[in-house]
C-alpha positions in Angstrom: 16.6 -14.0 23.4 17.5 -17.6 22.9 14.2 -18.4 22.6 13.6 -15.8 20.0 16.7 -17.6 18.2 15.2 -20.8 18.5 11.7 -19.3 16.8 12.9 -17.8 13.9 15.1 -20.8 13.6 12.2 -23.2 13.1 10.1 -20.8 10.9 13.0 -20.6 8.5 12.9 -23.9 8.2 9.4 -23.8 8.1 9.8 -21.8 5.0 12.3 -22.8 3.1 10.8 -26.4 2.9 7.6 -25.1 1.8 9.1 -23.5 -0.8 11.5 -26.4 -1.9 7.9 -28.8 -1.7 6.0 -26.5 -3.9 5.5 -27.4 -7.7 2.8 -25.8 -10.1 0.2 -28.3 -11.1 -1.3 -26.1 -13.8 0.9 -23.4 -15.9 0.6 -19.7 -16.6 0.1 -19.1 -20.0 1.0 -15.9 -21.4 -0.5 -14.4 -24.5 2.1 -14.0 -27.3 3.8 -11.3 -26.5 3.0 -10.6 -23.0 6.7 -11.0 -22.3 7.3 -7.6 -24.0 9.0 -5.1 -21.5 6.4 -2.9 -20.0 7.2 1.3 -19.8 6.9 2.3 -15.8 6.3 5.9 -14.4 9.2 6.5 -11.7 9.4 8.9 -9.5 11.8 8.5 -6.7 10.3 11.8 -4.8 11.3 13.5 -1.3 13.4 12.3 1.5 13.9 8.8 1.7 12.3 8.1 -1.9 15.1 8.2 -3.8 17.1 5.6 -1.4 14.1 3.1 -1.5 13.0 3.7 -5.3 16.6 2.9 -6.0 16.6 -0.3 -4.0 13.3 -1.7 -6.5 15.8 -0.6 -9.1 18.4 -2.7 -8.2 16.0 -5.8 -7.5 14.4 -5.2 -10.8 17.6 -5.1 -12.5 18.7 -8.5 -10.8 15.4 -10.8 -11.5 15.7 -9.6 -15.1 12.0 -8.1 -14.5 10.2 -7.1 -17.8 9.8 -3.4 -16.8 11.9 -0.4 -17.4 11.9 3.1 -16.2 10.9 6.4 -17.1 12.2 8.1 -14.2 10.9 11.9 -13.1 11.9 14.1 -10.5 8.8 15.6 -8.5 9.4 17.2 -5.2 7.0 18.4 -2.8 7.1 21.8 -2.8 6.2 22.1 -6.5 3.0 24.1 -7.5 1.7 21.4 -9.7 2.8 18.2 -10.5 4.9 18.7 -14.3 2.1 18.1 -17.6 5.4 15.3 -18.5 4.6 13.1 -15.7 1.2 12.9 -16.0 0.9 12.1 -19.7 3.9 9.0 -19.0 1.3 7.6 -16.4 -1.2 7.9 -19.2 1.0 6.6 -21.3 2.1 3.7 -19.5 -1.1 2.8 -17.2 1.4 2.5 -14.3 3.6 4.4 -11.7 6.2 3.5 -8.7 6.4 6.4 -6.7 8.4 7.4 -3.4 6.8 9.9 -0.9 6.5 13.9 -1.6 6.4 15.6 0.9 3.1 18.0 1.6 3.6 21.2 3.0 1.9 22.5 6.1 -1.2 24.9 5.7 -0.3 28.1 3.7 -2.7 27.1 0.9 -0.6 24.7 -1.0 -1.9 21.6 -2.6 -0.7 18.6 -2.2 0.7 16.6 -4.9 -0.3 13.0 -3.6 -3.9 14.5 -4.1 -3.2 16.3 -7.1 -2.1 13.2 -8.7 -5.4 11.4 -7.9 -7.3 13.6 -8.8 -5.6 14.1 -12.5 -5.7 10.4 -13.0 -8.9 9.6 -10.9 -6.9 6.8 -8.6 -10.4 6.7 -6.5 -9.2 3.6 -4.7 -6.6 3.0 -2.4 -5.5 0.0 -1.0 -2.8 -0.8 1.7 -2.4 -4.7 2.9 -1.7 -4.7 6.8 -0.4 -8.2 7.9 2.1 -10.0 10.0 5.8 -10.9 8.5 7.2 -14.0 10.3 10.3 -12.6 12.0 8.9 -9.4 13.1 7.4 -9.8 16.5 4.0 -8.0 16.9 1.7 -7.7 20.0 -1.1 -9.1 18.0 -0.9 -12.1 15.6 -3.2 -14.0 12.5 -3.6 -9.9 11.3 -4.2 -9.5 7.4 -6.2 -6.6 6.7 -6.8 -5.1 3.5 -7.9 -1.0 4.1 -9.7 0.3 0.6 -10.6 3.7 1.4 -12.2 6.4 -1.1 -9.5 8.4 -2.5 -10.9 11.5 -4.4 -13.7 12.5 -2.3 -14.0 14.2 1.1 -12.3 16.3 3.9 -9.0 14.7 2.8 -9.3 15.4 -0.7 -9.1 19.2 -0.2 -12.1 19.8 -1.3 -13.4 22.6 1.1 -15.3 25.5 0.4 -16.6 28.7 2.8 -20.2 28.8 3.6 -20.1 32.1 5.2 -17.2 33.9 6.9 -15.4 31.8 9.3 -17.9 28.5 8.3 -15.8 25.6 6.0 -17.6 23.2 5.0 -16.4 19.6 3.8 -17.6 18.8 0.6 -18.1 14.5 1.6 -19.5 12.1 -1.3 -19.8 9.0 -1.0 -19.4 6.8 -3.9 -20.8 3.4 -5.2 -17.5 3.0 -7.1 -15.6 2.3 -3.7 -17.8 -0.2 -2.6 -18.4 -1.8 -5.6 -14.2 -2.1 -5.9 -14.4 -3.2 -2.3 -16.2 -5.8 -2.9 -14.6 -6.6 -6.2 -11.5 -6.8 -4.7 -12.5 -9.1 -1.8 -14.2 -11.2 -4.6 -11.1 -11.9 -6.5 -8.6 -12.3 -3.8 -11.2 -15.3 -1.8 -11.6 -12.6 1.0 -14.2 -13.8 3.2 -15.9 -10.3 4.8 -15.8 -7.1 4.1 -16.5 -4.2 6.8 -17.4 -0.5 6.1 -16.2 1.4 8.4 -18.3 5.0 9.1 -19.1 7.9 11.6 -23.5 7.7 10.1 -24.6 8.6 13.8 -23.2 12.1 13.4 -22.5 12.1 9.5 -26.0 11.1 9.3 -26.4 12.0 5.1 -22.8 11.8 3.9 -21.8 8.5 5.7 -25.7 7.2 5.5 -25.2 7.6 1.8 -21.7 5.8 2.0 -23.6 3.0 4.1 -26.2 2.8 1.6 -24.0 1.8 -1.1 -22.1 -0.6 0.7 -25.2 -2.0 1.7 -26.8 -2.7 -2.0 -23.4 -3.9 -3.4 -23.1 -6.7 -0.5 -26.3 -7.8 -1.8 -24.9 -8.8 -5.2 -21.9 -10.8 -3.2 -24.0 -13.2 -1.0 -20.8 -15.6 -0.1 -19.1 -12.7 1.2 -20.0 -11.2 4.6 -20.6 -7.9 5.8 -21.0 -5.7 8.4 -20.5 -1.9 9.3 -18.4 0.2 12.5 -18.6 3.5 13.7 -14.9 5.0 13.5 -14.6 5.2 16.8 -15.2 1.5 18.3 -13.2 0.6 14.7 -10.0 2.3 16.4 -10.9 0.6 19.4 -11.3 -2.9 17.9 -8.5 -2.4 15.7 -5.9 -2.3 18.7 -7.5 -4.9 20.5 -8.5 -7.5 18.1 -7.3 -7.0 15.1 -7.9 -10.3 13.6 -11.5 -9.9 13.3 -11.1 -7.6 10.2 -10.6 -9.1 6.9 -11.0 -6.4 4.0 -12.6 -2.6 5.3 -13.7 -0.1 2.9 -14.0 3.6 4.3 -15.1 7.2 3.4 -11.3 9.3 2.8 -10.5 10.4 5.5 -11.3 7.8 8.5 -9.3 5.2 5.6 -6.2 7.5 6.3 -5.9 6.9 9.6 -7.3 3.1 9.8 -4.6 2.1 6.9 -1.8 3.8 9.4 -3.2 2.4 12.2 -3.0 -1.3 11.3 -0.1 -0.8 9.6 1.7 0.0 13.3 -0.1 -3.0 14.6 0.9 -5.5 12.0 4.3 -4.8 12.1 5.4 -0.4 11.1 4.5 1.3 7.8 8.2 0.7 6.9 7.1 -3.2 5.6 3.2 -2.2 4.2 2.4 -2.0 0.7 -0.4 -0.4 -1.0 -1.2 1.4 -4.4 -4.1 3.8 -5.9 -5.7 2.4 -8.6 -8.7 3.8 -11.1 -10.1 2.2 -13.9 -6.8 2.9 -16.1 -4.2 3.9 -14.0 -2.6 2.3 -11.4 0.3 4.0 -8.8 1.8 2.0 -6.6 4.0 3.3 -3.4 4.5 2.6 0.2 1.1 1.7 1.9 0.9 4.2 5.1 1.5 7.5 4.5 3.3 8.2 8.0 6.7 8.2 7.4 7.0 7.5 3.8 9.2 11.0 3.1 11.2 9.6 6.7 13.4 11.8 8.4 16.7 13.9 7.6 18.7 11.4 9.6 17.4 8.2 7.5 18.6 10.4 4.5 21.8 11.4 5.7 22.6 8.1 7.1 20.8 6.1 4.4 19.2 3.4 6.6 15.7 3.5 5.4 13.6 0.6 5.1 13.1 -0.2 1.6 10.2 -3.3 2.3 7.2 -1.6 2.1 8.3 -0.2 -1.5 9.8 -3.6 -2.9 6.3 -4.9 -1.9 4.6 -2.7 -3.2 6.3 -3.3 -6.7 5.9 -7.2 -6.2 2.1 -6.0 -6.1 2.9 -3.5 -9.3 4.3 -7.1 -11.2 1.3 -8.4 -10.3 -0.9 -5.9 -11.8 1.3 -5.9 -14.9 0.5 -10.0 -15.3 3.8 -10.7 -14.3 3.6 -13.3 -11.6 6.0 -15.7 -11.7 8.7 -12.0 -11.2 6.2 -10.9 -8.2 6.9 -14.3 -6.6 10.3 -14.4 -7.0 10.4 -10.5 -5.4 8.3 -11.2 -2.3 9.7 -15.0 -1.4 13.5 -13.1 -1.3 12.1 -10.2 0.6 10.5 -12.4 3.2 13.2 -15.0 3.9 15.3 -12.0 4.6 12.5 -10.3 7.3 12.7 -13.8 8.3 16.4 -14.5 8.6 16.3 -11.1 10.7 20.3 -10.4 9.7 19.7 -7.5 8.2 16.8 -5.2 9.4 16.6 -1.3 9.6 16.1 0.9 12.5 12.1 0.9 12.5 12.2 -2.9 12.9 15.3 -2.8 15.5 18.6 -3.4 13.3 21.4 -0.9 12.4 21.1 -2.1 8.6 21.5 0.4 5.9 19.6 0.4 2.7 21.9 -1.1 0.8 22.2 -3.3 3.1 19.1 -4.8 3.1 18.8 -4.2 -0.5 22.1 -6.8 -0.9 20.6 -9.5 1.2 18.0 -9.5 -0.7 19.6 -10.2 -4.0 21.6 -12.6 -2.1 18.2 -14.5 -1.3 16.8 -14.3 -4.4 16.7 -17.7 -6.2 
């Protein structure tokens, strides 16, 4: 334990004199009036959504962000998601959203998957990495999972062949590798890996392969190689290190993004978004958990990390850096700090909480 102490101790230090060394050589320069407060799509959702949309809110409020809400309530167990909140995300190009909840079999759609299909979010993206101050079995992990988003099994898209015979309607699109390896482009990622069941799925994942395959030819610096799901669960869990960005089919990119999430440190501190090519909406990265459970509610102790980094990645997107900065350093000194933590990462911190120590360490 003292060692532990003694760890954090030093990589505080660590920190804090990076960030006291650091000056910008070379300015960002805005456009006149880029500084013009930018309309955002809220909506705080099921569960723990509220709590956590309410701690961005807070932060938001406190680093004077250029952004202000149009908030929505959406739940779950609605038929459709309301015409209203879909023509604000038009409106605005962006949304913050907590989790809805998706109801069990019984025929009714889900609304995550309504929304991406309305605004055509065919990519999404969750960022897997290690936080200093959360201990993880595995270190050096920073994974990016971009997995196809409107196609698929996990799009819903089913149909019935003959009586008792569903079939999965799977395309693969160039789109997603193309973004893939846009993505990996633009953030000096060095390799991106598609990850694919072809031996069985021999025409719906050999098409997938086949577009990875002729977009990594237009991005020599950048290498690339393909796994077959199963050995990818395998490797994941054992040496997660060795992946750098991975692009997948729907479905398999569901439970990759999880996965790595648990290894690089819980979904509660993941970020991640769905983006198209005009509409972005940003919410926790891994879907397991992001509704959390009636005890979280009732004692409001869920984590609100993975959301306040996912907005630091929505101030990003907006050209807002300098706010983004200022949002992630505060976050991370308090995961570092490890005073105040939730239950998932093995505190007895509310949200509030964590929310406070955060504006305490924003600077």
């Amino acid at each position: 334990m003292a060692s532990t102490a003694r760890s954090s101790s030093t990589l505080l230090k660590r920190f804090l004199a990076t960030r006291t060394n650091q000056s910008r050589s070379v300015t960002y320069m805005p456009r006149p009036g880029d500084g013009a407060p930018r309309a955002v799509t809220l909506i705080p959702g099921d569960g723990i959504g509220p709590l956590v949309t309410g701690a961005v809110e807070q932060v938001m409020e406190a680093i004077h962000a250029p952004v202000y809400f149009e908030k929505f309530e959406v739940h779950g167990d609605m038929k459709a998601v309301p015409p209203a909140v879909i023509e604000s995300i038009r409106k605005n190009k962006v949304c913050l959203k907590g989790g809805l909840a998706t109801p069990m079999g019984g025929g009714v759609s889900s609304l995550n998957v309504q929304l991406r299909k309305e605004l055509d979010l065919y990519a999404s993206l969750v960022n897997c990495f290690n936080l200093p101050g959360i201990t993880t079995r595995h270190n050096n992990v920073d994974i990016v999972v971009i997995r196809e988003n409107t196609e698929g099994e996990y799009s819903g898209l089913e149909h019935e062949v003959v009586p008792g015979v569903v079939e999965s309607l799977k395309f693969c699109s160039e789109r997603i590798a193309k973004y893939a390896f846009e993505y990996a482009y633009l953030n000096n990622r060095k390799k991106v890996t598609a990850v694919h069941k072809a031996n069985i799925m021999k025409l719906a994942d050999g098409l997938f392969l086949e577009s990875c395959r002729e977009v990594a030819t237009k991005y020599p610096g950048i290498k690339y190689n393909e796994i077959i799901v199963d050995n990818c669960c395998m490797q994941l869990v054992s040496k997660p290190e060795q992946f750098d960005v991975m692009v997948t089919p729907n479905l398999y990119g569901n439970l990759v993004a999880n996965t790595a999430a648990g290894i690089a440190g819980g979904t509660g501190v993941m970020p991640g978004g769905n983006v198209g090519a005009e509409h972005a909406v940003f919410e926790q990265g891994a879907s397991a958990g992001n509704v959390g459970s009636g005890k979280e509610v009732e004692e409001k102790k869920a984590n609100p990390v993975a959301l306040l980094l996912s907005s630091a990645m929505m101030l990003r997107h907006l050209q807002f850096p300098a706010f983004a900065d200022r949002l992630e350093t505060a976050v991370k000194r308090v995961i570092l700090e490890g005073q105040c933590r939730t239950h998932d990462l093995g505190g007895t911190s509310t949200t509030q909480e964590v929310v406070d120590a955060v504006l305490d360490a924003l600077n």
